[in-house]
C-alpha positions in Angstrom: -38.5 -60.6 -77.7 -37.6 -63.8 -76.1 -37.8 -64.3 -72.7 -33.9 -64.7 -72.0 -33.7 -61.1 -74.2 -36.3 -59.7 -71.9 -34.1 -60.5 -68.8 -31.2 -59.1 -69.6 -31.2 -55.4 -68.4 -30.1 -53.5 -65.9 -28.1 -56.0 -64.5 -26.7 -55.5 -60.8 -23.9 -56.5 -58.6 -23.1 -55.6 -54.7 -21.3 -57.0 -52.1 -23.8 -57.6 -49.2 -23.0 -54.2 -46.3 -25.6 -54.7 -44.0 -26.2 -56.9 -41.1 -29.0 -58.7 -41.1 -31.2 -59.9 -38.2 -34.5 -61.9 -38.5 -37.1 -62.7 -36.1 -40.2 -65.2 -35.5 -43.2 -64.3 -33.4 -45.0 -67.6 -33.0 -48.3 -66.0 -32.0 -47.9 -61.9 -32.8 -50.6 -60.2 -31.1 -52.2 -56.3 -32.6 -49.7 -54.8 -30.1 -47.0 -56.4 -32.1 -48.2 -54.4 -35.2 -48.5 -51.1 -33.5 -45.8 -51.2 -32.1 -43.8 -51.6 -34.9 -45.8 -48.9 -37.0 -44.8 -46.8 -33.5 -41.3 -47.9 -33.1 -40.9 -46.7 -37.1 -42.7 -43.8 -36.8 -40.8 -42.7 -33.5 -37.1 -43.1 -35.8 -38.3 -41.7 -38.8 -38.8 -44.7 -41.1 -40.9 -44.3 -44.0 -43.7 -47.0 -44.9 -43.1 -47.8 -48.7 -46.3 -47.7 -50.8 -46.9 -51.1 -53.0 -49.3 -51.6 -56.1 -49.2 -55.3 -55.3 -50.2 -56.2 -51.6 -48.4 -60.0 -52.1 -44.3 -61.1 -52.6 -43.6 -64.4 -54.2 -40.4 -65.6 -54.3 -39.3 -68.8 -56.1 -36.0 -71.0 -54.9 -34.7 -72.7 -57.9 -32.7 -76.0 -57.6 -30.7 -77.9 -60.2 -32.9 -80.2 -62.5 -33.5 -84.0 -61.2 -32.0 -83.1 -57.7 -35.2 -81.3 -55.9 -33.0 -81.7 -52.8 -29.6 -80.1 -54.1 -29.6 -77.0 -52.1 -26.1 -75.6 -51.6 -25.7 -72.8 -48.7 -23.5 -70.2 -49.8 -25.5 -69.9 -53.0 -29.0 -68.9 -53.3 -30.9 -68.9 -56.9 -34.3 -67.2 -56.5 -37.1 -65.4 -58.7 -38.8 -62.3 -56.8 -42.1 -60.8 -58.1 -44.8 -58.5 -56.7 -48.4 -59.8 -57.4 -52.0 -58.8 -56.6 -53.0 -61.9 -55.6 -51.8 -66.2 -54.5 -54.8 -67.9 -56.0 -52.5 -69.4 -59.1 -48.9 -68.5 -58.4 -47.7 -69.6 -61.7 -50.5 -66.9 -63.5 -49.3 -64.5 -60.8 -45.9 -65.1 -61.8 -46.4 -64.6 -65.4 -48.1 -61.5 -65.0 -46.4 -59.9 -62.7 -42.5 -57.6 -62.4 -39.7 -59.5 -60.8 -36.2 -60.3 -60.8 -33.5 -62.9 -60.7 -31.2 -62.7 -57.8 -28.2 -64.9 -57.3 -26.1 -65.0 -54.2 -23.1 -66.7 -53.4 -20.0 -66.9 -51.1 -16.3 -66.5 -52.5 -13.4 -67.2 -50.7 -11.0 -64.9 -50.4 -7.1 -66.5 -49.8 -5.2 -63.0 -49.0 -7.5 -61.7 -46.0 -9.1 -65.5 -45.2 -12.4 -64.4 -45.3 -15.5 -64.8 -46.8 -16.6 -62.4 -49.1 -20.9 -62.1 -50.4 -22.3 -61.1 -53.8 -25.1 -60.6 -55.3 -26.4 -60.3 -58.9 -29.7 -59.3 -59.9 -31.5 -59.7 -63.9 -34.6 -57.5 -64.1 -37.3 -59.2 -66.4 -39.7 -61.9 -66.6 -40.2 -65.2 -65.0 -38.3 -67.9 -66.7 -39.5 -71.4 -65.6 -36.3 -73.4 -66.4 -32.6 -71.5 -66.6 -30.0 -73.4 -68.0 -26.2 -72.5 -67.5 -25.8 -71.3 -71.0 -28.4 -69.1 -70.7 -27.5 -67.1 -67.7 -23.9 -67.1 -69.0 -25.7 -65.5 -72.4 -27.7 -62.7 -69.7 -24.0 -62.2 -68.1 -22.5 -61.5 -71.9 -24.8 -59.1 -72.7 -24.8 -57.3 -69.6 -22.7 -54.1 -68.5 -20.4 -56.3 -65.4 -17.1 -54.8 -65.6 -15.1 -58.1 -66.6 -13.7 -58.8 -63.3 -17.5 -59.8 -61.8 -18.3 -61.4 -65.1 -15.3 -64.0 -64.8 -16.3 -64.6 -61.1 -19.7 -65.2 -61.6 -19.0 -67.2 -64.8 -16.3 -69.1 -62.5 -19.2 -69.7 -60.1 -21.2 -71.7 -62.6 -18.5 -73.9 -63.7 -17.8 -74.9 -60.5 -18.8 -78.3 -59.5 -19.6 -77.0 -56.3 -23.0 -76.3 -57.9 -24.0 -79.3 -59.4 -25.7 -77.8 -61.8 -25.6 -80.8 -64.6 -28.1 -79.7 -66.8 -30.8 -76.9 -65.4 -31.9 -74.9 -62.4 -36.1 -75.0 -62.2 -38.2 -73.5 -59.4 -39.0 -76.0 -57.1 -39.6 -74.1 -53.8 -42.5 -71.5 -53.8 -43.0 -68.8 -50.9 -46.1 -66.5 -50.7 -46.3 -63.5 -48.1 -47.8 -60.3 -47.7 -45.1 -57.8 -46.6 -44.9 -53.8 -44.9 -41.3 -52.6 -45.1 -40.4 -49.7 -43.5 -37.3 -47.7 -45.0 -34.8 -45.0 -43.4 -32.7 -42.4 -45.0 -29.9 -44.2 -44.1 -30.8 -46.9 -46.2 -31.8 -49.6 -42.9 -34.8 -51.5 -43.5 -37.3 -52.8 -40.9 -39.8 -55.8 -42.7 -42.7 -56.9 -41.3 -43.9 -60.3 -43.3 -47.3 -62.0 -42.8 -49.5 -65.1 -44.4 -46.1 -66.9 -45.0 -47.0 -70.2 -47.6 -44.8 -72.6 -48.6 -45.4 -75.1 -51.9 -43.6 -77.5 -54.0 -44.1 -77.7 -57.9 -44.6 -81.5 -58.9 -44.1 -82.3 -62.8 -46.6 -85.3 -63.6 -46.8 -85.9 -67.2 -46.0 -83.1 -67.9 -48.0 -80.8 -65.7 -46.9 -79.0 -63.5 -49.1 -78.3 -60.1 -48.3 -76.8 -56.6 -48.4 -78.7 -53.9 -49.0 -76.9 -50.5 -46.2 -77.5 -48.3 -47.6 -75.6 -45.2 -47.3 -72.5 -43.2 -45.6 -70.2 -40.6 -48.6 -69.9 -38.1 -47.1 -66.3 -37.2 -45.1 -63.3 -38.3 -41.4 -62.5 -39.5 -39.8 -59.3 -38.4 -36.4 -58.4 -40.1 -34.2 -55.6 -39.9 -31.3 -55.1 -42.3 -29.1 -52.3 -41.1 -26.6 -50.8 -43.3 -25.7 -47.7 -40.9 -25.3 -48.3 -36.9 -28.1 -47.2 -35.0 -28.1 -49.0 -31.3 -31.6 -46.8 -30.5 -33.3 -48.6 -33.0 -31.7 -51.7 -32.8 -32.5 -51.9 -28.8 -36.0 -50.6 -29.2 -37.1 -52.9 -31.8 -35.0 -55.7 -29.7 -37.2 -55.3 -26.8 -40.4 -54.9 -28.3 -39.5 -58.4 -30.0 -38.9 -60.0 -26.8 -41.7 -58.7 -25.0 -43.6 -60.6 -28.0 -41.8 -63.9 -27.5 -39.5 -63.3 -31.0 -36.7 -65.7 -31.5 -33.8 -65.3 -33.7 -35.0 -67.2 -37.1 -33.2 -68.3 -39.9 -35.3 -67.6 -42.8 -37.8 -68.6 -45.0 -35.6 -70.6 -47.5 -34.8 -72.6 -44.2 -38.0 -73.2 -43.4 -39.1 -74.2 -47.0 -36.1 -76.5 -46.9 -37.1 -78.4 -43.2 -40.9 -78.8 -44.8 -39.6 -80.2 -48.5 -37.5 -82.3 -46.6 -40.8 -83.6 -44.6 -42.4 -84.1 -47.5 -39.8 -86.0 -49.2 -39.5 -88.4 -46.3 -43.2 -89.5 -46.7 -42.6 -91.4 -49.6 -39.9 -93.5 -48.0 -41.0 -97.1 -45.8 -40.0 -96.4 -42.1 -37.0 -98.1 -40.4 -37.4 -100.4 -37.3 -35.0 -99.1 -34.4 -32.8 -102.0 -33.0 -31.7 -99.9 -30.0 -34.5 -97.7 -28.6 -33.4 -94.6 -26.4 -29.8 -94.2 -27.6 -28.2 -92.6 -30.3 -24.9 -93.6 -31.9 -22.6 -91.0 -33.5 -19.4 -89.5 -34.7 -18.4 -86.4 -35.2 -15.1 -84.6 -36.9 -13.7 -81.3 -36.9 -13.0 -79.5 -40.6 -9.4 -77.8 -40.3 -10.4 -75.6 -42.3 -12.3 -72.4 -42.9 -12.6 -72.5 -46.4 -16.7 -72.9 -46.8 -16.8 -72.9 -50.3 -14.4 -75.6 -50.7 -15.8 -78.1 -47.7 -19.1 -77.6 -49.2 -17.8 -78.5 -52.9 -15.8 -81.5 -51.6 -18.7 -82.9 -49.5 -21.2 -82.4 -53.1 -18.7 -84.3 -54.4 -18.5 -86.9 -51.6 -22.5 -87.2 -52.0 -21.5 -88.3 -55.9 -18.9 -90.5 -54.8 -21.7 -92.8 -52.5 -24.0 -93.0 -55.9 -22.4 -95.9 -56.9 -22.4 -98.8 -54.1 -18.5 -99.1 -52.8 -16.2 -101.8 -52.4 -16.7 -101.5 -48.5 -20.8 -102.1 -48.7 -21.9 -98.3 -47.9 -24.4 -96.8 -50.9 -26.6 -94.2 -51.4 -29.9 -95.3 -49.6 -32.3 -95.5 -52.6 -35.6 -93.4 -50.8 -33.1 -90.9 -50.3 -31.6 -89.9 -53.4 -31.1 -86.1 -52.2 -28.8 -84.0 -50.5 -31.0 -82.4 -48.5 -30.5 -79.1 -46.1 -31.6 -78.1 -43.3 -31.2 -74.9 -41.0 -32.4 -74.5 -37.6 -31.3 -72.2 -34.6 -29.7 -74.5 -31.5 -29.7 -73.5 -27.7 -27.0 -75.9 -26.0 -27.2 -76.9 -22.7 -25.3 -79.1 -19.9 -26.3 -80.4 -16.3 -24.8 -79.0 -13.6 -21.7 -80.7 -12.0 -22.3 -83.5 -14.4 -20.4 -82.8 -18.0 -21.4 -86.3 -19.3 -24.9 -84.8 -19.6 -26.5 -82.5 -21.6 -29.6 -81.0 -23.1 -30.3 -79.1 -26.7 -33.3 -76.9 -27.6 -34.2 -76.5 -31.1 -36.2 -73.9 -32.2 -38.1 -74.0 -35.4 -42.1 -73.8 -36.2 -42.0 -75.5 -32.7 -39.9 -75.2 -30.0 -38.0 -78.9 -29.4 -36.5 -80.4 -26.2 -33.9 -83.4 -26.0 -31.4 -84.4 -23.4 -28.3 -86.9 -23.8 -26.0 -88.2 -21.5 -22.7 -90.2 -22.5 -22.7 -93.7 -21.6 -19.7 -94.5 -23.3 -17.0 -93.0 -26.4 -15.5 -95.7 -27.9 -12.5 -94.3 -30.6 -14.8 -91.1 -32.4 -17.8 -92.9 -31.8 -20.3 -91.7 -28.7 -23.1 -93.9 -27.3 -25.4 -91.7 -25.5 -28.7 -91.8 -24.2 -31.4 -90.2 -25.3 -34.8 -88.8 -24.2 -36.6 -86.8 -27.1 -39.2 -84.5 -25.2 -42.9 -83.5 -26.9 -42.6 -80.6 -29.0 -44.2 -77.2 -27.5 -44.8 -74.0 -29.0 -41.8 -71.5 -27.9 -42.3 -69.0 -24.7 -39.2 -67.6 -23.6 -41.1 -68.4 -19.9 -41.5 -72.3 -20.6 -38.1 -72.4 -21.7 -36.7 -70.8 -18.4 -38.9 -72.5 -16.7 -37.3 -76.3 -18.6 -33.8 -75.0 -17.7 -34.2 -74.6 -14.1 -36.4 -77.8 -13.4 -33.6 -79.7 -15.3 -30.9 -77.5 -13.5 -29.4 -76.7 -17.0 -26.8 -74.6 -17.5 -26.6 -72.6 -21.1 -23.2 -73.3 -23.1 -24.1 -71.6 -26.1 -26.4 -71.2 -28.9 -25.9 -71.0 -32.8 -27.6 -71.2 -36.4 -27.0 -74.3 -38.0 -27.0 -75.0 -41.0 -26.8 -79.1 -42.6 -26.5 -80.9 -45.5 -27.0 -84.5 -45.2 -27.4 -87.4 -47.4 -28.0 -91.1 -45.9 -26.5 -94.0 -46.7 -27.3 -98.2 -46.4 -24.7 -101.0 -45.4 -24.5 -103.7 -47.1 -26.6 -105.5 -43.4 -29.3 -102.5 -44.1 -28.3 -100.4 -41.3 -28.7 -97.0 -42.4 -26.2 -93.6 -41.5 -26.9 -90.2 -41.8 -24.1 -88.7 -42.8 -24.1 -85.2 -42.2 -22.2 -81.5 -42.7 -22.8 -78.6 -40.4 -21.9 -75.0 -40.7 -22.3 -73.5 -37.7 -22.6 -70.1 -37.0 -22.5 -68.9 -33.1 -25.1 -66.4 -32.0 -26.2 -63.4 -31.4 -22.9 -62.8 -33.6 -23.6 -64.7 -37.0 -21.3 -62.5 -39.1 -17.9 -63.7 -38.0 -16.1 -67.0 -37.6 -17.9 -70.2 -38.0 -17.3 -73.8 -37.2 -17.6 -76.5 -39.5 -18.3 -80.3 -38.6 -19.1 -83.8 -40.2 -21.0 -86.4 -38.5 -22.3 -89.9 -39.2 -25.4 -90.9 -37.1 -27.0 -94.3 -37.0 -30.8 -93.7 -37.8 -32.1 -97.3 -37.8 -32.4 -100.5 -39.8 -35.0 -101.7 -43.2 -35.7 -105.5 -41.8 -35.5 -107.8 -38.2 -32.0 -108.0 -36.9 -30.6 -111.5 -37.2 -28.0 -113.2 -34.8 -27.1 -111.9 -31.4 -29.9 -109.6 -30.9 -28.3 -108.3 -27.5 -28.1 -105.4 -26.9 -24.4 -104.9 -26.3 -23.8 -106.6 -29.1 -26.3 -104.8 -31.7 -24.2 -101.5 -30.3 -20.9 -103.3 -31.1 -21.9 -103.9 -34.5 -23.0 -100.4 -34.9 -20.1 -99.0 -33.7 -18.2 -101.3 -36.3 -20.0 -100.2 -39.4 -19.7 -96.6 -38.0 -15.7 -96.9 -37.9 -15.7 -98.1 -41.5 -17.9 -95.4 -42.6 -15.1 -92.7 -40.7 -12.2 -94.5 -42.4 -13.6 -94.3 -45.5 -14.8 -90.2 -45.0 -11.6 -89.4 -43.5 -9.9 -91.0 -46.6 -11.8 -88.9 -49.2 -11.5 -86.0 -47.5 -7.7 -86.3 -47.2 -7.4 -86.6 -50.7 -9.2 -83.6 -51.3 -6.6 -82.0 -49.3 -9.1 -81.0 -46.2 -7.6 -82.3 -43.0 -10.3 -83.5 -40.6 -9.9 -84.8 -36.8 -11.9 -86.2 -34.1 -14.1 -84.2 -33.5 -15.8 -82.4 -30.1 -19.7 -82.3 -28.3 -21.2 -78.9 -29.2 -21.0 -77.8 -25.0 -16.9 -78.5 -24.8 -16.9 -76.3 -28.3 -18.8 -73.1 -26.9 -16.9 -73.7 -23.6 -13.6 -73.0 -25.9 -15.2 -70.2 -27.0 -16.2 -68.7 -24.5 -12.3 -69.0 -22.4 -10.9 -67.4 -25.9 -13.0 -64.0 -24.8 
């Protein structure tokens, strides 16, 4: 039996009907684990029993495009295995299942709507989009899924030109605690992160790193405020921050890893950062994520206005991280942001000037720290900081070079504000100056090096706001993350 035969049983398709809620304990202490075991115990959850101590997941992305990730639809290989040493063996050896998630818009209630699909069988190193449509023909999907999903791969919004192959691999030991109710409290350890690199034709894993810590989830399909409060606290007490996943994290370290490779720019203007930001009218998320894929294709090929794809950064990478906003008080020019990954990460900005969509701010990046919910009280009130908001972010960016080898980051965010992550989000483009390959030649002032930035940047809008308008997606000038959240906040 081939392997495509092998994975094409007991097929299954759900619409998502649980909230989800993940945490990160940076340093988890014993108590952490007891009290888990206790808080379980105390709300009758059930410790499932596992003949394979290890999970290993695989992320698959399309073929020649390690970077193409595209959130709203997740590709993934799960298997249980006895032990890490060779994840490929352990992968051959070993139960799993394809899973396949995506979001579809739905035009009569404006919403977004989740799905999932899950293949039983064995590990399939490369799946092409003839095959999976062959798994989805031979499966039992009433034909109204089977056209959706069979839709899904069509759609450019994919990129899928050829194959999807594994690219991302994430090792971890896992407890997971189960209710009658159907809620699920996990408790995820010895996190690993690696890369598969083809060389002639061998294929090896490349250690991408690891979460020094543990991930606590808790998927809840029925209410239950007890638990949810109980666990809550006990995460708090244990400095747990609201985390956005291991595919996240997987995505930040490839992403480092990629950027080794490339030579390092020189920065004309030190301390400031140059931007511009827009506002998607629209709420539409698969359709701004398929226009800005295509976008990404259109900069491939250099354009009659000097902007092309930056050739050490031939991906459309993503990122997610969880943002804490801040602004001074009595001053609304300035303002602070805490990003919290691995590490927690400080930065404060103040506008010296906006000039048409373009802000000039300053910018004082602080030393990275490892997150205390203390040290991060502690950094508001020195800086007498007030909080505007907080959100999970998630970007796709590609960068582009000018034709005087400045080079843009041009950049789409889905934001998501917290602790409320299942309703409305906000969508917004920016284009960021990130630096220059070579000297600077001319009037090397520096009024007049932030002139010609904001020049280049203005072309770069026009151009953006053109392609987007032809896509039919109306985008506008665009607004600083604190006046955003401030909205929000007068709407309650």
């Amino acid at each position: 039996m081939s392997t495509i035969e092998a994975t094409t049983y007991s097929p299954e398709l759900e619409l998502f009907d649980r909230d989800e809620n993940k945490y990160f304990i940076p340093s988890p202490a014993p108590t952490l684990h007891e009290g888990i075991h206790r808080v379980c115990d105390n709300h009758s959850y059930r410790l499932e029993e596992h003949s394979f101590p290890f999970t290993l997941t695989v992320y698959f992305f399309p073929a020649g495009n390690v970077g193409l990730s595209c959130p709203g639809f997740t590709a993934r290989y799960r298997a249980y295995v006895n032990n890490t040493g060779d994840l490929i063996t352990s992968l051959q050896d070993g139960n799993g299942f394809y899973e396949f998630k995506w979001l579809e818009w739905d035009p009569h209630i404006r919403k977004q709507i989740k799905h999932k699909l899950r293949f039983k069988g064995h590990y399939n190193p490369s799946i092409t989009k003839e095959q999976l449509l062959e798994m989805l023909h031979r499966s039992s999907i009433d034909s109204d899924l089977h056209k959706r999903f069979e839709l899904l791969l069509q759609d450019g919004n994919l990129l899928i030109r050829g194959s999807l192959q594994p690219v991302l691999f994430v090792s971890y030991q896992r407890e997971r605690f189960r209710a009658t109710n159907g809620n699920v409290v996990s408790f995820d350890q010895a996190v690993k992160f690696a890369i598969l690199k083809k060389e002639n034709s061998k294929s090896t894993l490349v250690p991408l790193g690891s979460l020094p810590g543990a991930i606590v989830e808790y998927k809840e399909q029925k209410p239950d405020i007890h638990m949810r409060w109980q666990l809550y606290r006990l995460l708090v007490t244990h400095n747990g921050i609201r985390f956005y996943g291991k595919k996240g994290e997987g995505l930040n370290l490839l992403q480092r890893y990629l950027s080794k490779t490339a030579p390092s720019l020189s920065a004309e203007i030190e301390g400031f950062e140059l931007e511009s930001k827009f506002d998607i009218r629209t709420d539409n998320f698969p359709l701004i994520n398929k226009v800005f894929g295509e976008m990404f294709t259109h900069f491939q090929k250099p354009q009659k206005k000097g902007h092309f794809l930056t050739p050490q950064f031939q991906v459309l990478n993503s990122q997610s991280t969880i943002s804490t906003y801040l602004h001074k008080k009595g001053s609304p020019r300035e303002e602070g942001k805490i990003l919290v990954g691995l590490q927690a990460k400080y930065s404060s900005k103040q506008l010296v000037e906006q000039r048409g969509n373009v802000l000039v701010r300053r910018e004082q990046k602080g030393t990275p720290f490892a997150f205390n919910r203390q040290r991060v009280r502690e950094l508001i009130h020195v800086n007498e900081l007030i909080k505007s908001g907080q959100d999970l972010r998630i970007r796709r960016a590609f960068y582009i070079t000018s034709s005087s080898g400045r080079v843009f980051k041009i950049s789409l965010d889905f934001n998501w504000p917290l602790p409320q992550i299942n309703g409305a989000f906000f969508a917004q483009l920016e284009v960021e100056y990130t630096g220059r390959y070579g000297s600077p030649s001319g009037d090397t002032t520096k009024s007049n090096i932030i002139n010609e930035i904001i020049y280049e940047i203005e072309k770069i809008n026009q151009e953006i706001q053109d392609f987007f308008t032809s896509k039919g997606i109306q985008i506008s000038a665009g607004r600083r993350k604190v006046d955003i959240f401030s909205t929000l906040k007068t709407k309650k």
